[in-house]
PLY file of the C-alpha trace (Angstrom):
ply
format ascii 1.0
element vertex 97
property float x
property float y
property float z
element edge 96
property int vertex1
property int vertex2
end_header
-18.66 -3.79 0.49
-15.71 -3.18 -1.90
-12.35 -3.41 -0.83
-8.91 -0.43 -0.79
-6.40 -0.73 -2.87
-3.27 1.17 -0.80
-0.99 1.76 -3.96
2.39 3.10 -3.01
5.16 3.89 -5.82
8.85 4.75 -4.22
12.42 5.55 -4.89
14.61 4.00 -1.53
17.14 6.25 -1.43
18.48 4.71 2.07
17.99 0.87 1.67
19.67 0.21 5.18
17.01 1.45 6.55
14.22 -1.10 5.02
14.80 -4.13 7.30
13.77 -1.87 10.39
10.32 -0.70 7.86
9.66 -4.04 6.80
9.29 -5.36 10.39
7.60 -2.85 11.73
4.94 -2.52 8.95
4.08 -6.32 9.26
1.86 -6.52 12.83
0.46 -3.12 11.63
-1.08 -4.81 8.41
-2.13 -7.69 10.47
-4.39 -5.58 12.70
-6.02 -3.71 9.81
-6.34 -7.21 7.93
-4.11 -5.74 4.90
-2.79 -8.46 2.42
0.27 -7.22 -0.02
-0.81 -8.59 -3.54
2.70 -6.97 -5.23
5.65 -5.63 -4.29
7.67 -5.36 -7.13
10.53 -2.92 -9.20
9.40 -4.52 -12.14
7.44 -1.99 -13.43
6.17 -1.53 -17.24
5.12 1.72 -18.03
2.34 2.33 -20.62
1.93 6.05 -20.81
1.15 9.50 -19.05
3.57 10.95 -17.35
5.35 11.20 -14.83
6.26 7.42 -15.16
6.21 6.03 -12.06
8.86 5.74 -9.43
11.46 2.61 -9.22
9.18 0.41 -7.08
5.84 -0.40 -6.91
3.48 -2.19 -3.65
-0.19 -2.78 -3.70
-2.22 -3.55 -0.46
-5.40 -4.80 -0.66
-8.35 -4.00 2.41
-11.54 -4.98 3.57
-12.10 -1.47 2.30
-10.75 1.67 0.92
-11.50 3.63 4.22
-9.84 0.69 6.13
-6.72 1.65 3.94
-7.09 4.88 5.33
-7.41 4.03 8.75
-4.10 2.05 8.84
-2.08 4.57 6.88
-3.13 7.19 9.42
-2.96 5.00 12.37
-0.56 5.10 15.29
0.05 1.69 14.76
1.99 2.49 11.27
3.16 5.72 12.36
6.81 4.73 13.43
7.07 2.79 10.00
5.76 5.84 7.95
8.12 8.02 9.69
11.39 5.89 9.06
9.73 5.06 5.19
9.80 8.97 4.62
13.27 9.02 5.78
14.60 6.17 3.49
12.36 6.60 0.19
10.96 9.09 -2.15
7.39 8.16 -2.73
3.82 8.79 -3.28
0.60 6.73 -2.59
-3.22 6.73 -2.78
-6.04 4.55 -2.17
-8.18 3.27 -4.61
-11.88 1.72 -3.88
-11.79 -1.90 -5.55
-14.90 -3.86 -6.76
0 1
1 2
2 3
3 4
4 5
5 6
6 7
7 8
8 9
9 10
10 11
11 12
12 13
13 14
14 15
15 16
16 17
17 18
18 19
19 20
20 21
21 22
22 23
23 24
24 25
25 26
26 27
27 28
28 29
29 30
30 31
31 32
32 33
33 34
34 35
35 36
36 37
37 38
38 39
39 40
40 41
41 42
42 43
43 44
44 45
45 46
46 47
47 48
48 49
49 50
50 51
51 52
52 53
53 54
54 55
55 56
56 57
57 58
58 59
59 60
60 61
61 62
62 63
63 64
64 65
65 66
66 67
67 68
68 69
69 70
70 71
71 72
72 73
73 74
74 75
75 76
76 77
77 78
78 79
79 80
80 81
81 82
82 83
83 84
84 85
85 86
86 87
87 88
88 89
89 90
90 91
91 92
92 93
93 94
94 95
95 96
């Protein structure tokens, strides 16, 4: 089975706020066996537009619909909800090989 890619970009606009995400969103990874493979604002873009946003995380799971399942979960909820509050930011999931 191929693995999910979660692929986040964002812009924290309230960085207080990112301890309280950050330890919430670890246990919620654990339970949907996500690993973080970059988290990074060290971000080259190539082309297309738009470019993307300041900072850039990639998740990797046992599969693109388990990706899903924790981003919609209630175990990520309370993290999502203080994330939208403190960052600009689109995401998507992409199926890996």
């Amino acid at each position: 089975m191929a693995c999910g890619y979660y692929v986040v970009e964002l812009d924290v606009k309230h960085p207080e706020m990112m301890p309280r995400y950050r330890e919430l969103i670890g246990p919620t990874l654990a339970t949907f066996e996500g690993d973080v493979l970059a988290a990074s604002e060290n971000i080259t873009h190539l082309e297309g537009e738009p470019a993307p946003l300041s900072r850039a995380v990639i998740i990797r799971f046992p599969s693109a619909e388990q990706a899903v399942a924790w981003f919609r979960s209630d175990d990520y909820a309370e993290a999502l909800s203080i994330r939208d509050k403190a960052c600009i930011s689109r995401s998507y999931v992409v199926e890996g090989m």
